[in-house]
N, C-alpha and C positions, 0 to 999 in steps of 0.2 A: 535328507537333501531337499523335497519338497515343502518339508515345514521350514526350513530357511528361507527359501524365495519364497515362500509364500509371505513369511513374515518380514521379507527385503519390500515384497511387494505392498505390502499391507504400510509400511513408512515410510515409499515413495507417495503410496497415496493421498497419507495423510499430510505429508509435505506439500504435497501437491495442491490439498485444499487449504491449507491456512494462507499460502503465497498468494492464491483466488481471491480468496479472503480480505485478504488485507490491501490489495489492489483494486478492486472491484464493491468496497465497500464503503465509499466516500460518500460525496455529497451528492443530489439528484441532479444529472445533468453535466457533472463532472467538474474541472475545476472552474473557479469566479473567473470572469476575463481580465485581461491585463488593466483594463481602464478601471476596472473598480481595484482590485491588488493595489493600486499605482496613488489611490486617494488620499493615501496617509503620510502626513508633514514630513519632513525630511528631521532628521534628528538635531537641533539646537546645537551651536560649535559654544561649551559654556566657557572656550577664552578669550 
C-alpha cells in the first residue's frame, strides 16, 4: 500500500513539474504587449 502512494505521489509530482515547466518557461519578462502583437498587416482579402 505505501509503495502505491508513494508511486501515486512520485506522478503527481512529476506532473506537477512539467505543468511548471511549460508555463513558467517562456520568454523573459512574459508575453510581448499588445501594441507590438498588433504590428502585423491584416491578411490581403485576394477577391
Amino acid at each position: 500500500m505505501v509503495l502505491l502512494l508513494l508511486e501515486a505521489f512520485g506522478a503527481l509530482l512529476i506532473f506537477v513539474l512539467i505543468v511548471w515547466w511549460t508555463m513558467f518557461s517562456g520568454r523573459r519578462g512574459g508575453e510581448l504587449p499588445p501594441s507590438v502583437d498588433n504590428q502585423k498587416p491584416p491578411p490581403s482579402d485576394p477577391s
